[in-house]
Backbone as ProteinMPNN parsed JSONL, in Angstrom:
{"seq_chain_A": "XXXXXXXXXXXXXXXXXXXXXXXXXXXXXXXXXXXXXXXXXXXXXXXXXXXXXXXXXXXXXXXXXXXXXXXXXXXXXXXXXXXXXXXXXXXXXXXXXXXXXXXXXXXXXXXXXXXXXXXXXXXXXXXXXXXXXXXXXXXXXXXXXXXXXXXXXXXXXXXXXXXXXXXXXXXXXXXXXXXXXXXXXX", "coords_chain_A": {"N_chain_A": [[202.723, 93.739, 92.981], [199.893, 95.49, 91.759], [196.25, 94.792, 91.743], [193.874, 96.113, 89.635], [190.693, 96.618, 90.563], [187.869, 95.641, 89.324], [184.801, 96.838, 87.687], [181.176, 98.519, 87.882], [181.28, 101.584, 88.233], [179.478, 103.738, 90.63], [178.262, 105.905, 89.221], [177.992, 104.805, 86.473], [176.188, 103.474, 86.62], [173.758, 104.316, 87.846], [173.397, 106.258, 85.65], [173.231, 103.866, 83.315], [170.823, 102.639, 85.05], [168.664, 105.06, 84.217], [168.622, 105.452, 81.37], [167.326, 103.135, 81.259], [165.04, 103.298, 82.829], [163.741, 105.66, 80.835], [163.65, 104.174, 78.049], [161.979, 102.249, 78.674], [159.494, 103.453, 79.565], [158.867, 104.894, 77.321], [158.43, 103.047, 75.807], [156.091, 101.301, 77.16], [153.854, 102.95, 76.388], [153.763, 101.656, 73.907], [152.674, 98.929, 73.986], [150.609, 98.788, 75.36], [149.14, 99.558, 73.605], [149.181, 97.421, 71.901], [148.957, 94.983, 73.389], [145.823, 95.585, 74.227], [144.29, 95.498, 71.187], [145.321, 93.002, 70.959], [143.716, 91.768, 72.562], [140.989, 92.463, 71.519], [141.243, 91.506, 69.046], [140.864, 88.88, 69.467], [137.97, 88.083, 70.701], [136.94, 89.225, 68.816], [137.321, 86.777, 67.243], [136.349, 84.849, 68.269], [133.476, 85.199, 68.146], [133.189, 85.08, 65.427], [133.719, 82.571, 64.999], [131.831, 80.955, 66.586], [129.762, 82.054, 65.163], [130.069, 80.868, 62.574], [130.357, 77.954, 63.431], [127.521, 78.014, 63.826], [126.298, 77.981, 61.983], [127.356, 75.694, 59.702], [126.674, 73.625, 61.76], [124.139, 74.162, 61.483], [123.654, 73.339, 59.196], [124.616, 70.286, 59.021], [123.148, 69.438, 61.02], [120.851, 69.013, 59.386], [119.04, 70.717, 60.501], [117.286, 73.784, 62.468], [119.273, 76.001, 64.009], [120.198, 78.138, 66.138], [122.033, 81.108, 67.825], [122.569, 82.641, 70.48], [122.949, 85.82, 72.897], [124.458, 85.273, 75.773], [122.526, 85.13, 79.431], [124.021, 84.772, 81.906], [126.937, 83.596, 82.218], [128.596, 82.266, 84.255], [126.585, 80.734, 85.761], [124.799, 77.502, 86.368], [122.973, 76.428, 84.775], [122.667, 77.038, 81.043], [121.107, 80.259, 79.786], [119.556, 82.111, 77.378], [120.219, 85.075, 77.12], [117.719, 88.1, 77.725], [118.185, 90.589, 77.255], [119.146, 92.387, 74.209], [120.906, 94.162, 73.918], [123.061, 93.391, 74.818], [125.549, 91.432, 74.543], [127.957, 90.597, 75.604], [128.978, 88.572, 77.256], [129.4, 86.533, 76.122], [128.234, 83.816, 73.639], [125.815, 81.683, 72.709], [125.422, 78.684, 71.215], [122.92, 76.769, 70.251], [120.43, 74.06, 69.409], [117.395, 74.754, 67.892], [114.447, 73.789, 67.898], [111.72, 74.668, 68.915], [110.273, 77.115, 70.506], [111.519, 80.075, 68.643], [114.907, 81.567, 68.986], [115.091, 80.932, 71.771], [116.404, 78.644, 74.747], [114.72, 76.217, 75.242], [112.946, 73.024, 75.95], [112.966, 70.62, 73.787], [115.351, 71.017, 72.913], [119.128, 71.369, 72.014], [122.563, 72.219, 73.544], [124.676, 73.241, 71.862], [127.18, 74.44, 71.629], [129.189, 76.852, 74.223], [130.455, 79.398, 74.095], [132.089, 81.198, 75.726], [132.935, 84.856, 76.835], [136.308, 86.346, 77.125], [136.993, 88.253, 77.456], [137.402, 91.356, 79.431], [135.441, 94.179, 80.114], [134.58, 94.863, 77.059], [132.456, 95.407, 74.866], [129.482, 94.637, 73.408], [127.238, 94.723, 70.829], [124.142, 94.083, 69.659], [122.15, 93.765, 66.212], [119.476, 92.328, 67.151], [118.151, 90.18, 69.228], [119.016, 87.072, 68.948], [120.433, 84.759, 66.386], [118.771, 82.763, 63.681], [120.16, 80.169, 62.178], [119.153, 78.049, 59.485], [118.543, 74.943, 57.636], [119.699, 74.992, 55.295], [121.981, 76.517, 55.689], [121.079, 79.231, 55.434], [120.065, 82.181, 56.392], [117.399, 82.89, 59.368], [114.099, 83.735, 58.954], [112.904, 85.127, 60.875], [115.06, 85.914, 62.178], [115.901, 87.849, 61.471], [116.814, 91.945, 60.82], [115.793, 94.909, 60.311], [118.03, 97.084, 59.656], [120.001, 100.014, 60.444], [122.951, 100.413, 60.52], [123.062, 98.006, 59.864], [124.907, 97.167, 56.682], [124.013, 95.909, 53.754], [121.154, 93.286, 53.561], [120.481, 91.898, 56.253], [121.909, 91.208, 59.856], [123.85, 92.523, 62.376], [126.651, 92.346, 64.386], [127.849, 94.482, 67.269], [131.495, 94.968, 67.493], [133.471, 95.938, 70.538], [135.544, 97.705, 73.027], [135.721, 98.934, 75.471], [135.372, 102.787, 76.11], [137.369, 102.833, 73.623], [138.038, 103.364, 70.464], [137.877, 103.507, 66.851], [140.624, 101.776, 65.667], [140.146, 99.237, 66.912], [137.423, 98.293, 67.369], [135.663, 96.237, 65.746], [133.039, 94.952, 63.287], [130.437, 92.469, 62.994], [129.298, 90.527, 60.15], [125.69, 89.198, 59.654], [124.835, 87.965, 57.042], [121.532, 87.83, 54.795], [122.057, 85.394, 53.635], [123.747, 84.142, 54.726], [126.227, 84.008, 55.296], [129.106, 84.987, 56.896], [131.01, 87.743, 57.512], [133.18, 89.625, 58.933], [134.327, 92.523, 59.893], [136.653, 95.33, 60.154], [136.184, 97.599, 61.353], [133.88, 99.878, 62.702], [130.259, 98.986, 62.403], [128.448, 100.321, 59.687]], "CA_chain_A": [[201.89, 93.937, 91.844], [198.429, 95.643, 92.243], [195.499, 94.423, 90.728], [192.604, 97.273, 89.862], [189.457, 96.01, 90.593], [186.682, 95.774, 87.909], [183.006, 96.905, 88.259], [180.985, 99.805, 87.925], [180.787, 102.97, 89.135], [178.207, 104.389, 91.265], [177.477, 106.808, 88.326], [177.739, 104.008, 85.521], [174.963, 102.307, 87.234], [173.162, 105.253, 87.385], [173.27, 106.384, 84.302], [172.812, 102.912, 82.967], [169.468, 102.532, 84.76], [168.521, 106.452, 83.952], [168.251, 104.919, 80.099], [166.323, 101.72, 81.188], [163.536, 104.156, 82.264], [163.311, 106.014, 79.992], [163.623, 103.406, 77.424], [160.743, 101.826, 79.505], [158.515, 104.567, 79.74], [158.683, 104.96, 75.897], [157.784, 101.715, 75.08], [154.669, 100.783, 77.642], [152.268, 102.451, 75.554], [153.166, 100.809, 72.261], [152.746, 97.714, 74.5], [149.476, 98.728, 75.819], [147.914, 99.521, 72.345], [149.537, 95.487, 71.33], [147.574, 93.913, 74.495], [144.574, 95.719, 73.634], [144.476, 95.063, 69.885], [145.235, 91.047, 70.841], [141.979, 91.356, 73.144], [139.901, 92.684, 70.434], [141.143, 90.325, 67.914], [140.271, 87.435, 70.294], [136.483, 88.808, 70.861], [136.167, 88.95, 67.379], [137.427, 85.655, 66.63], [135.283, 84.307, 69.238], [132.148, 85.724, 67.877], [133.005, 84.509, 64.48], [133.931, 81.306, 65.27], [130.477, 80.749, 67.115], [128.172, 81.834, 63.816], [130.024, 80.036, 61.849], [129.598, 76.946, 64.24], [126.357, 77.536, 64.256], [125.293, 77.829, 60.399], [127.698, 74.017, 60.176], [125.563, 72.574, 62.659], [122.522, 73.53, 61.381], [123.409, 71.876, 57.305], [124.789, 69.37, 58.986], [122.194, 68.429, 61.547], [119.361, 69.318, 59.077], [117.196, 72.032, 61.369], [117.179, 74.954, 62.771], [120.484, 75.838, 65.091], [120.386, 79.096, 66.932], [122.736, 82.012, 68.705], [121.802, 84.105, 71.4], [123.762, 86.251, 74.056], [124.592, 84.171, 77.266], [122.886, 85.761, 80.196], [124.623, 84.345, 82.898], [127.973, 82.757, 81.936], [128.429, 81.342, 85.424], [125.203, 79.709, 86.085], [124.777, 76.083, 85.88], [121.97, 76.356, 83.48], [123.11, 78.31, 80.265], [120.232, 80.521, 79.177], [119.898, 83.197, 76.781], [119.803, 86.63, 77.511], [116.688, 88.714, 77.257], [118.647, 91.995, 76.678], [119.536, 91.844, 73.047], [121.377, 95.224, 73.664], [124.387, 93.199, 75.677], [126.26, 90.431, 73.853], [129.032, 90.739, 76.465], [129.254, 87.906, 78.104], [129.64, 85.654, 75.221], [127.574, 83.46, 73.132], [125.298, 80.219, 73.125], [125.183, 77.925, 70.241], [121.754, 75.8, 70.066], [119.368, 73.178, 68.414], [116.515, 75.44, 68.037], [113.329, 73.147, 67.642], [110.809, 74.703, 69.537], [110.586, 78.87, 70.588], [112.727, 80.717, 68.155], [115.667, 82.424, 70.183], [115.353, 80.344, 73.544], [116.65, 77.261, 74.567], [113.726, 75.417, 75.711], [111.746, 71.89, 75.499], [114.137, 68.944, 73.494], [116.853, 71.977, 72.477], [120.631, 71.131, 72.613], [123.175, 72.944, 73.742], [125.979, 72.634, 70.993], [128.396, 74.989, 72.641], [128.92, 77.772, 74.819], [131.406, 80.358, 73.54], [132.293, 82.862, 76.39], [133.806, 85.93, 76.429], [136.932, 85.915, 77.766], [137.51, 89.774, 77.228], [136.837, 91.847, 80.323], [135.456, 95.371, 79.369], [134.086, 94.434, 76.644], [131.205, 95.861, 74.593], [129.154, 93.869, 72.085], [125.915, 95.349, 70.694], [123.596, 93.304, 68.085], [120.772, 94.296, 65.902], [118.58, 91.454, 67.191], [118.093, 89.177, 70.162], [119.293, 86.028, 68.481], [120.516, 84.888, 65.104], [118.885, 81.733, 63.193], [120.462, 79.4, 60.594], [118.287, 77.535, 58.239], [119.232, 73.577, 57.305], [120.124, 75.485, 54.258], [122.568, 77.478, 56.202], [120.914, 80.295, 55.673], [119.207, 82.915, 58.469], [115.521, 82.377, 59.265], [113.494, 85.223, 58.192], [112.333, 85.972, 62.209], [116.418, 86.508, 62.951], [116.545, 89.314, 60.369], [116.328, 92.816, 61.617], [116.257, 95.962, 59.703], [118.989, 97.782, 60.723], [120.799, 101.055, 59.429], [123.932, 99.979, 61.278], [124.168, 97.048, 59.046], [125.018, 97.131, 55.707], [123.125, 95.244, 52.88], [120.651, 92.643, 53.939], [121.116, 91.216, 57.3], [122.093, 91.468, 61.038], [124.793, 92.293, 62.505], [127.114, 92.734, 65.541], [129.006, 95.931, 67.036], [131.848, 94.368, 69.189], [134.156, 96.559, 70.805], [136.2, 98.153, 73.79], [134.964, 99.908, 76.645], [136.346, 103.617, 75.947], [138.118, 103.002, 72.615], [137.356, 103.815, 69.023], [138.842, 103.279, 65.302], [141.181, 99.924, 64.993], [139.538, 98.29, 68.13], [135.953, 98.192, 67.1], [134.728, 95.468, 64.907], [131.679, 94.422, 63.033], [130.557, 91.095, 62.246], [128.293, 90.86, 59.147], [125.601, 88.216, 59.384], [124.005, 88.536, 55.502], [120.784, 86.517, 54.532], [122.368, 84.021, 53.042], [123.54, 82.819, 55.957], [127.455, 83.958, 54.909], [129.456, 85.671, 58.16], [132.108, 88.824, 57.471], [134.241, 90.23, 59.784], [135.172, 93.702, 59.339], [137.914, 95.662, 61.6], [135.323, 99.119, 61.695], [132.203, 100.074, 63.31], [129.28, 98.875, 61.667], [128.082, 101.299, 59.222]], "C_chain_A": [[200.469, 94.259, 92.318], [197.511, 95.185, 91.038], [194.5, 95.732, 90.79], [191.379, 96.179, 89.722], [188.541, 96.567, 89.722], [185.554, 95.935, 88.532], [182.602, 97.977, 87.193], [180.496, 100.961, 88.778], [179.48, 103.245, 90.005], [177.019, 105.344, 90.165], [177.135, 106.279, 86.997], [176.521, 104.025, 85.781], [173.883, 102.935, 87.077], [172.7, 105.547, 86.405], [172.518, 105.234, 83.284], [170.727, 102.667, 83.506], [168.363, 103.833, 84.767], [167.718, 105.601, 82.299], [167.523, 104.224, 79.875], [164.93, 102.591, 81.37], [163.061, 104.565, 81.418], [162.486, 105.407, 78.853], [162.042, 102.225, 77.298], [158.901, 102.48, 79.668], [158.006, 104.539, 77.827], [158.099, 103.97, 75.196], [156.294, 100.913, 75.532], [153.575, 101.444, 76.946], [151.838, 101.94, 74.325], [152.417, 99.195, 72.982], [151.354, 97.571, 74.798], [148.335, 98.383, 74.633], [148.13, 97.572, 71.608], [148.258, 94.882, 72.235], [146.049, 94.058, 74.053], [144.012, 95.344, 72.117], [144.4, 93.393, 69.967], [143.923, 90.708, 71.817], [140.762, 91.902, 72.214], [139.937, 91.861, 69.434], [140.868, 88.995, 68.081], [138.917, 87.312, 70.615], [136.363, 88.255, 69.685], [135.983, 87.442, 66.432], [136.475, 84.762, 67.012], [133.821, 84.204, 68.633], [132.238, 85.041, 66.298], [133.067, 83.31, 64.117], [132.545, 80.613, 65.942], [129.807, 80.795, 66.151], [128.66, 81.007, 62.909], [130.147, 78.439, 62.021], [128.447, 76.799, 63.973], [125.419, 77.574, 62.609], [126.431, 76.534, 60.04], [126.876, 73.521, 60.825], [124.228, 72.83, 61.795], [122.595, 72.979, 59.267], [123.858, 70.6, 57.8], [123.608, 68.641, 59.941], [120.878, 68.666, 60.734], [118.682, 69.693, 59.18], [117.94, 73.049, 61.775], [118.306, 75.309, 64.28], [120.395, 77.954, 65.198], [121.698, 80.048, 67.606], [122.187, 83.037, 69.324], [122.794, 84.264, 72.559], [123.134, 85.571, 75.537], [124.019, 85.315, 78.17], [123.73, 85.672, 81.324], [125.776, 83.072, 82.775], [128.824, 82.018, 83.259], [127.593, 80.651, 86.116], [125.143, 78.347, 85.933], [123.862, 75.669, 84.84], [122.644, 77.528, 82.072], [121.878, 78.717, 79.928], [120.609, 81.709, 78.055], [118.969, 84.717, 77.098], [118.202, 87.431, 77.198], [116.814, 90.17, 76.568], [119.278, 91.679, 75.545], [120.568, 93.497, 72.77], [123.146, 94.935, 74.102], [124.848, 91.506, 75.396], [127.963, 90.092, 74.593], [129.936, 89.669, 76.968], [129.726, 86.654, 77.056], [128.108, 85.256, 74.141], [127.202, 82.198, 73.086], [124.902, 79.503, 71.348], [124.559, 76.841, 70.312], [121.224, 75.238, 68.542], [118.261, 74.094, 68.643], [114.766, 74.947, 67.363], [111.489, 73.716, 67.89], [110.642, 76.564, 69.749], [111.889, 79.13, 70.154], [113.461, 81.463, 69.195], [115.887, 82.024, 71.591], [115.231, 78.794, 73.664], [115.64, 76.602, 75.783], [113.303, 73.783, 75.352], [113.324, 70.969, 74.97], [115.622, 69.807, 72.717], [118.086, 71.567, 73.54], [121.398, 71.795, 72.852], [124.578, 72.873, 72.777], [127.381, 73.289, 71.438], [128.178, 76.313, 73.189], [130.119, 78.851, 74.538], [131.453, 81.601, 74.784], [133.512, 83.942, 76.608], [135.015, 85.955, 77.357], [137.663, 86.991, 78.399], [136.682, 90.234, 78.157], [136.393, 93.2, 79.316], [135.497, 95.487, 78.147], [132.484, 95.365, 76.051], [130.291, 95.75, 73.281], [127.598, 94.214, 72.377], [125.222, 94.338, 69.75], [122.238, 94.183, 68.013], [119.462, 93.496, 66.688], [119.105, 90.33, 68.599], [118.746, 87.696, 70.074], [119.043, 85.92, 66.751], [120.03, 83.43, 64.919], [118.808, 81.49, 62.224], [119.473, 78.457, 60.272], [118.813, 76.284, 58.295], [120.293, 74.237, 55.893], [121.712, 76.191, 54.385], [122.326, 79.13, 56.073], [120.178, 81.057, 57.022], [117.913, 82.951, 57.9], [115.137, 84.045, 58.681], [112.856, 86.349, 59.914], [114.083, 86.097, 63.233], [116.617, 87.762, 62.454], [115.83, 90.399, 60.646], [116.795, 93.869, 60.937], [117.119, 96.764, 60.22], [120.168, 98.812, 60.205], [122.225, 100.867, 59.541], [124.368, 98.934, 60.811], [123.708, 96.793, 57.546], [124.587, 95.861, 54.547], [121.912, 94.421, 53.887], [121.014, 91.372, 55.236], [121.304, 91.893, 58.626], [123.275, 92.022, 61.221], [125.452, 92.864, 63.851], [127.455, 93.319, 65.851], [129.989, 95.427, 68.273], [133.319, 95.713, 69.219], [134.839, 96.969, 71.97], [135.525, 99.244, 74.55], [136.19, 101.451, 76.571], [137.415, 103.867, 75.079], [137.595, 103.327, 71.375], [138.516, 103.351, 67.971], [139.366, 101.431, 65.407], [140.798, 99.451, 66.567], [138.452, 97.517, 68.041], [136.067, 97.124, 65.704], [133.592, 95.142, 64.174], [131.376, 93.554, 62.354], [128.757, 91.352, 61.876], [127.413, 89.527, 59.3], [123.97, 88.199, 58.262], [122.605, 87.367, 56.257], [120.797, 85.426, 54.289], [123.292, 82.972, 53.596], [125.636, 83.223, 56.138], [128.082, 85.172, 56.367], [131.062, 86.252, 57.532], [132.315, 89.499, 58.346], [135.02, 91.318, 59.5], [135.985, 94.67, 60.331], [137.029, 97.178, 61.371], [134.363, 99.385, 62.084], [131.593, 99.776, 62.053], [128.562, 100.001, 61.126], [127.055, 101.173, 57.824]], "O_chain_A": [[199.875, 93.526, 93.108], [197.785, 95.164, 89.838], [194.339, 96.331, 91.853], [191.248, 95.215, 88.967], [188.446, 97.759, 89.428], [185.221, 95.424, 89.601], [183.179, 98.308, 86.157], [179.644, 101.128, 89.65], [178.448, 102.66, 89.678], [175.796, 105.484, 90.164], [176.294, 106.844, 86.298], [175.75, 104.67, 85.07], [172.99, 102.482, 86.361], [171.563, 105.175, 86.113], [171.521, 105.492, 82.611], [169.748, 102.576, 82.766], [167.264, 103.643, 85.288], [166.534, 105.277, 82.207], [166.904, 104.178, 78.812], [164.012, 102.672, 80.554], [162.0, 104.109, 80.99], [161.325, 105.682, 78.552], [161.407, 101.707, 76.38], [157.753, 102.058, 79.805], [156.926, 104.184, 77.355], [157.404, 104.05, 74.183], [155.575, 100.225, 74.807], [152.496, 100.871, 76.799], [150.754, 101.757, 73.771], [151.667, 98.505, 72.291], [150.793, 96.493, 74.6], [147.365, 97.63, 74.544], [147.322, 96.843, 71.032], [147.126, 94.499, 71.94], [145.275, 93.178, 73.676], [142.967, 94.7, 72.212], [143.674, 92.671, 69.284], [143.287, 89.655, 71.82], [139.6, 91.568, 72.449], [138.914, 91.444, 68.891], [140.678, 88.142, 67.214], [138.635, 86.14, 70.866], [135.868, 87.161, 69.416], [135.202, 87.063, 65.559], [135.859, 84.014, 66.253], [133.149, 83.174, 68.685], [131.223, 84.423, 65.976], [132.574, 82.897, 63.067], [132.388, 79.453, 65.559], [129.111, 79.809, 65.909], [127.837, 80.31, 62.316], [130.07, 77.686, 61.05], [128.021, 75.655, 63.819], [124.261, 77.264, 62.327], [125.595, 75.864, 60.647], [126.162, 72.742, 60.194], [123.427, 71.95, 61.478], [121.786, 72.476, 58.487], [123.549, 69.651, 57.079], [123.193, 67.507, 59.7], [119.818, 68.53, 61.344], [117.637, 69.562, 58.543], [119.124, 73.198, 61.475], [118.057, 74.869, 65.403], [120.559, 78.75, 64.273], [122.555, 79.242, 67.967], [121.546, 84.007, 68.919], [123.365, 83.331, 73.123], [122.04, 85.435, 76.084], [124.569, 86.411, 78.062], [124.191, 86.753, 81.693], [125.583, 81.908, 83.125], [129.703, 81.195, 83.0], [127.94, 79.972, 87.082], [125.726, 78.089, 84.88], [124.015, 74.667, 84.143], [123.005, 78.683, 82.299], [121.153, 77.757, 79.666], [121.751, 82.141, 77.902], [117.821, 85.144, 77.22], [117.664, 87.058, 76.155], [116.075, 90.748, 75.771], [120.038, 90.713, 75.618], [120.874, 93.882, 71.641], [124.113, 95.674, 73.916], [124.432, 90.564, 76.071], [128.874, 89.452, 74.066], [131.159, 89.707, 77.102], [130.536, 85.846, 77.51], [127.19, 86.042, 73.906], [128.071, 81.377, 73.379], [124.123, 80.017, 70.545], [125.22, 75.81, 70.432], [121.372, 75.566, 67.365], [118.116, 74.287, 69.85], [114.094, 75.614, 66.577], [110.459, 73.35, 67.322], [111.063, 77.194, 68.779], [112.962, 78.803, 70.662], [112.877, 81.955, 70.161], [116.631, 82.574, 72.404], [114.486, 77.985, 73.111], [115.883, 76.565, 76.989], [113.465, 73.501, 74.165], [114.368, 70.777, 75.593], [116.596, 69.294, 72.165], [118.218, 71.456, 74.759], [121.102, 72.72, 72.096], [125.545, 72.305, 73.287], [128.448, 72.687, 71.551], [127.204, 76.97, 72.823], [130.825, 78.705, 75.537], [130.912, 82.702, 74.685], [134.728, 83.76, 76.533], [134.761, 85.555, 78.493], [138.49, 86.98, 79.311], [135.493, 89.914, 78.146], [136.778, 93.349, 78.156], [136.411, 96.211, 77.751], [131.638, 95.832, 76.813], [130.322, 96.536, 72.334], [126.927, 94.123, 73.405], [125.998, 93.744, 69.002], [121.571, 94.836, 68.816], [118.426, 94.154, 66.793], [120.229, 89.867, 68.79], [118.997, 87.141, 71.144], [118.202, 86.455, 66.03], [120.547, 82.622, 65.69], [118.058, 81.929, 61.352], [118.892, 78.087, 61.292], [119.75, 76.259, 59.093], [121.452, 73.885, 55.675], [122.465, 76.362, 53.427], [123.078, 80.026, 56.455], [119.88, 80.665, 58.15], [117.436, 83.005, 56.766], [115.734, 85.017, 58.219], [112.564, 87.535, 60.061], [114.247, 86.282, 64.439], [117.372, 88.616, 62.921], [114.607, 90.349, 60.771], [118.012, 94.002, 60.816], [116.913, 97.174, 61.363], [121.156, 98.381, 59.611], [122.834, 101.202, 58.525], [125.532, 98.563, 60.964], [122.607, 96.38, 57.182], [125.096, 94.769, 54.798], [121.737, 94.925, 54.996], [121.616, 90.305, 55.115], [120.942, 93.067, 58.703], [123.95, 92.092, 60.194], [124.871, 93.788, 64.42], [128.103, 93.723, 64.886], [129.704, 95.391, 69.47], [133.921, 96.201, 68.262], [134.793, 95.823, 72.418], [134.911, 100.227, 74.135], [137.391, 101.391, 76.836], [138.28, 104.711, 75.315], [136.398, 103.613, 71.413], [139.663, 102.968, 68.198], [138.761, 100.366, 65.281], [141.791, 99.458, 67.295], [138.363, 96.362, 68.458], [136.657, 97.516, 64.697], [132.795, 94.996, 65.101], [131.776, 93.495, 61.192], [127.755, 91.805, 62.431], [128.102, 88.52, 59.134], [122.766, 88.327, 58.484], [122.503, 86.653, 57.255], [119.967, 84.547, 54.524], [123.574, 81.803, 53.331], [126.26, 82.693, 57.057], [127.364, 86.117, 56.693], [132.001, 85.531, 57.194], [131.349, 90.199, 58.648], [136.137, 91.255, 58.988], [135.676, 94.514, 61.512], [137.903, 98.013, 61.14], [133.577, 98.738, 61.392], [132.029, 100.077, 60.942], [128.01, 100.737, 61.944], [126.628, 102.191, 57.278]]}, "name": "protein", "num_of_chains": 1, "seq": "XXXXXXXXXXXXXXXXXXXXXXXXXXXXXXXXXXXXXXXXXXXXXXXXXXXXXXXXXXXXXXXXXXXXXXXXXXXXXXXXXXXXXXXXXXXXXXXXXXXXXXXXXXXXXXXXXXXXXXXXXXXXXXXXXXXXXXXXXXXXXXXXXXXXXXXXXXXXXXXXXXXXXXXXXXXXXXXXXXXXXXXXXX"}
């Protein structure tokens, strides 16, 4: 009695991983535009999750609570940036008692929000944003700005080399209220 031996072919196999490429090929750049898309929606969350940290802190601690772009998110000191053109690196959430915009003198550090997104490209109207006890924004955070719509500041965060559903813009009104919109600031 013979038995036939089971497998596959030389040309199954072939064939078989002929399809996996392909199959492969076809699918890495829906995959690419997913990854990218879940690093922009993590930026943004980031950034919104920080102002609205930081207008909470300041009704609940009663004064004046601050955000300003981190310059040096590996430093042992956190400071804030002087370039108000590069929001990159993340963001610093202060007690702001003393010089608006910089954490100086009996100022706390309430948290440090950094970016976690390489390549990376976050613009603001203004050097630093501050909330009110009221929760609203001070009147020396607010920055005329054609780029943002009604009364108020606002952020341009986005992707190094991308455009349309990547780009973000976070709204931060007078009244202290923070919107999150999935389009360039306009």
């Amino acid at each position: 009695m013979r038995y036939r031996e089971r497998g596959l072919t030389l040309v199954e196999l072939m064939v078989t991983l002929a399809v996996a490429i392909i199959l492969l090929a076809v699918g890495m750049p829906l995959f690419s535009s997913i990854a990218a898309n879940n690093r922009a929606v993590t930026e943004a969350n980031l950034f919104l999750s920080g102002f609205k940290m930081a207008r909470s802190e300041a009704v609940k601690r009663r004064g004046l609570v601050s955000v300003c772009a981190i310059d040096n998110p590996n430093a042992s000191t956190l400071t804030c940036s002087s370039d108000n053109a590069d929001w990159s690196n993340g963001l610093l959430v202060f007690t702001d008692t003393t010089t608006p915009g910089s954490v100086d003198g009996t100022d706390v550090i309430v948290k440090a929000f950094v970016n976690p997104v390489s390549g990376s490209s976050v613009s603001a109207s203004t050097t630093y944003f501050r909330f009110q006890a009221q929760g609203e924004m001070d009147a020396t955070s607010l920055v005329a700005n054609t780029a943002c719509s009604g009364s108020g500041s606002c952020l341009q965060l986005g992707r190094s080399g991308t455009t349309g559903g990547l780009t973000r813009c976070l709204h931060v009104l007078a009244s202290g209220q923070i919107r999150l919109e999935r389009d360039a600031c306009s």
